[in-house]
N, C-alpha and C positions, 0 to 999 in steps of 0.2 A: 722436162727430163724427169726420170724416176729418183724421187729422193733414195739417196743411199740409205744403208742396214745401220745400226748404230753396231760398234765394233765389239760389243759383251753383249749375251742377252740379256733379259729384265728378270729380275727377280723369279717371278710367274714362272717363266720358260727355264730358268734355271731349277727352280725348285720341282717342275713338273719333268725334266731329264732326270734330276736324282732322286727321283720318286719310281722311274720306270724300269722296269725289267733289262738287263741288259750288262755289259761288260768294258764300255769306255770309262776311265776314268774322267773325275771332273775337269782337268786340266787339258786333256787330249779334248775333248768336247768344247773346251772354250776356245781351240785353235782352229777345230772344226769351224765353229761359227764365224772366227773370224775370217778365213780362209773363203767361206760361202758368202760372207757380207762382201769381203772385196771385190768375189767377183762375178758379183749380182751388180756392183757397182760400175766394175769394169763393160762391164756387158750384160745392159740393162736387157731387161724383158726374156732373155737365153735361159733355159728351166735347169732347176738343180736336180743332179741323177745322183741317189748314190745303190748300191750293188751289198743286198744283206741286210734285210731291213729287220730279219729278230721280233723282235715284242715292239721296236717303234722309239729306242731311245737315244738314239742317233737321229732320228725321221723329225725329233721333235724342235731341234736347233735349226735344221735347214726347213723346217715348215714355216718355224721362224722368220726368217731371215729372206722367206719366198712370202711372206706374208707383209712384211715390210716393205719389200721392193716391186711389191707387184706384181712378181713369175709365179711359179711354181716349182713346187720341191715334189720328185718321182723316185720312187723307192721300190726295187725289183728284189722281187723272193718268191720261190716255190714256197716256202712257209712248212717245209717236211723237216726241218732243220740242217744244220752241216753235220759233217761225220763229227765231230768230235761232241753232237747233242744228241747222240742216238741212244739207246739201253745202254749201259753198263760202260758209256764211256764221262771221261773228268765233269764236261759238265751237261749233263741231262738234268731236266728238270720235269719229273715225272708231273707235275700240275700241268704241262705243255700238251701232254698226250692225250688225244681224240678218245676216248674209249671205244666210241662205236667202230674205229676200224684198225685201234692198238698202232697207232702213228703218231707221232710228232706232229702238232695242226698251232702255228703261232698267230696264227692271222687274228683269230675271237681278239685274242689279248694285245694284239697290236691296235686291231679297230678301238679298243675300248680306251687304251693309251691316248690315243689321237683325238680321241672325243673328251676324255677327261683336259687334256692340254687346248681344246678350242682350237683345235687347227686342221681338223677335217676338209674343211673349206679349201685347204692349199696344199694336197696334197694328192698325187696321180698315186694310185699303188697298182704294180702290174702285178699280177702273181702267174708265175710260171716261171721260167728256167732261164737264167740270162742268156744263153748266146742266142735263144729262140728270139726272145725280147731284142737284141740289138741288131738281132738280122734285119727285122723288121720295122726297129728307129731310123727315123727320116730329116733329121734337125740337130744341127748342131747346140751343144752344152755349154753352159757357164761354168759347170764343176761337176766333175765325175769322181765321188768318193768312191773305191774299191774295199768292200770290209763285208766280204761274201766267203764261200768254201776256201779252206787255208790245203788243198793239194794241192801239187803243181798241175794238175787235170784243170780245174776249179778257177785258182788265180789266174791261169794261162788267158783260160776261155774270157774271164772278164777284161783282162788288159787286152787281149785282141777283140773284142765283140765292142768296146765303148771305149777305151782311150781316143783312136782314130774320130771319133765324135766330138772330141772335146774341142771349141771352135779357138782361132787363133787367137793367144794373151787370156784363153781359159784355164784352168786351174783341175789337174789331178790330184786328187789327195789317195795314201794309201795306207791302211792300218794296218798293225801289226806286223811292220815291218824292225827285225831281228836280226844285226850283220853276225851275232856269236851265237852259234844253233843251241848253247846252254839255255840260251836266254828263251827259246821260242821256235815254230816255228819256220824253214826257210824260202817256201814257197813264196811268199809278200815280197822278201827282202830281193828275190829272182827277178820278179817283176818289177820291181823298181829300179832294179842291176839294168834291166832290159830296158828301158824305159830312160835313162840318165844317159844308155851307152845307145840310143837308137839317135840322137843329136834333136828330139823333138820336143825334149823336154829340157827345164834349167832349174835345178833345187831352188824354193826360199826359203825355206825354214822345214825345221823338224824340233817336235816339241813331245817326249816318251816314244811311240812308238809311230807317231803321226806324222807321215814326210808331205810334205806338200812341195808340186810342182808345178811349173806355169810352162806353157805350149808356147814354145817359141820359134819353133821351125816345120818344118815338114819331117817326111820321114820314118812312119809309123808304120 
């Protein structure tokens, strides 16, 4: 049987998330990883998906955690950014942009993330456009983190294109989920409305903005 994930990362893995480019807090990341340890454990060998992969500092806890148990950790991005990393919007990060073709290009600085953290080796990365990617996924998931475009265009497409993947007593997680729209946000918080009220899912926890669900029926 595959030894389980230990339930915190290691030092290494932790110091190499808050080292990388990126917008989870430390806290939300550590519920991530537990969240990915359980259910690499629950359901050994089944690959970790998560939806928004950025610069790679979320990708680095579940390469973790897929490196531990033996799977693999899959992380889907066009790498052109979401709307809210484009010109002149909150957070753009002009270091991100291609010059040769004046675009958003995160991929350089995610590969180079995943190489400085040692965990190249355990990690699928698709790049192209999620509903393209789950049209075309054929295997059920141990954990589908959803933490990709915040429209309801965007979230819609990922909870419909990969939740249904998530195999039974798997585990959805979804970030930046926001129930007071002060706060954030309300596209995440829809999906997860939709997701609690479709009967396929049953909360266990939520830790800031990080809901985590576990697939417990049909119904998606």
């Amino acid at each position: 049987m595959t030894a389980p994930s230990p339930a915190a990362p290691s030092p290494a893995v932790l110091a190499a998330f808050e080292s990388a480019k990126g917008f989870m807090p430390a806290h939300e990341g550590l519920a991530l990883y537990a969240a990915a340890a359980e259910a690499a454990r629950r359901l050994p060998g089944l690959p970790l998906l998560e939806v928004g992969t950025y610069c790679g500092r979320s990708t680095i806890l579940l390469a973790a955690v897929a490196q531990e148990a033996k799977t693999l950790a899959v992380t889907v991005d066009h790498h052109r950014g979401s709307e809210e990393q484009q010109p002149g919007w909150e957070y753009h990060d002009q270091d991100l942009v291609d010059p040769a073709v004046g675009l958003m290009d995160t991929l350089p600085t995610f590969r180079r993330t995943l190489h400085a953290a040692g965990l190249e080796d355990h990690v699928l990365a698709l790049v192209g456009r999620s509903p393209q990617a789950a049209a075309v996924w054929g295997r059920p998931l141990a954990l589908v983190f959803i933490d990709g475009g915040h429209t309801d265009e965007h979230a819609t497409n990922d909870y419909e294109g990969w939740a249904p993947h998530v195999a039974p007593d798997g585990l959805l997680v979804i970030h930046d989920v926001f129930a007071d729209p002060a706060d954030g946000g309300q596209a995440p918080y829809r999906v997860y409305r939709r997701a609690l009220d479709s009967g396929a899912f049953t909360e266990l926890s939520v830790t800031g903005s990080l809901h985590v669900l576990r697939r417990t029926g049909p119904g998606i």
